[in-house]
Residue, then its C-alpha position, 0 to 999 in steps of 0.5 A: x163557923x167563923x163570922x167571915x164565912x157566913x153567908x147571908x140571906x140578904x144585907x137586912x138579914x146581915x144587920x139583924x143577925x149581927x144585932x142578934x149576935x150582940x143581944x145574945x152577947x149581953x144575955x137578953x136572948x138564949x142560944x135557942x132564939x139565936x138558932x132561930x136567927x141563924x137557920x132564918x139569917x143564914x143562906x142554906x146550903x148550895x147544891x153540889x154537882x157530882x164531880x164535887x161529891x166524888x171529891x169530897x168522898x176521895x179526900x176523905x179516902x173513903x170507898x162509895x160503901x163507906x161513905x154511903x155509911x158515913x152518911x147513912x144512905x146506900x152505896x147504890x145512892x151515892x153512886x147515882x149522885x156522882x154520876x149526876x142521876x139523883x141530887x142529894x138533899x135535906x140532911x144528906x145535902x147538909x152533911x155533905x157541905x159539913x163534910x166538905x168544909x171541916x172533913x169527914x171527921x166532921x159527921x162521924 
């Protein structure tokens, strides 16, 4: 991800990541510990209403079965989240915002 589009948790959290960011440049901390940055830096992943699920799923020209394997959940599951009855969350939240931003190519 491209430093523009981060979002951060709070502007001190974006002073500290980018510091993080500098150190990591001039090897005095591993890639493991910036990972700690960015998974405590970093906004996690917004919620996606039903319409925005069904739009991930027809851009990447995928039937409800097929994309339900894609993400490794069942079709009757994915139906639910884009008829608004159940929210997708953890890493099914996360693969469908990976999806949406760089394509299903993405998670396969």
């Amino acid at each position: 991800m491209m430093k523009s589009e981060r979002r951060y948790r709070s502007s001190p959290l974006q002073s500290l990541h980018a510091a993080a960011e500098d150190l990591l440049a001039v090897g005095a901390i591993d890639k493991m510990t910036m990972r700690r940055f960015d998974v405590a830096c970093l906004t996690p992943v917004d919620d996606l209403h039903p319409d925005g699920i069904r739009q991930i799923r027809e851009k990447a020209h995928m039937s409800q079965a097929l994309f339900a394997m894609a993400l490794n959940v069942t079709t009757s599951l994915v139906s639910q989240w884009e008829r608004g009855e159940k929210k997708p969350s953890g890493p099914s939240l996360k693969l469908l915002a990976l999806a949406d931003k760089k394509g299903i190519d993405a998670i396969l």
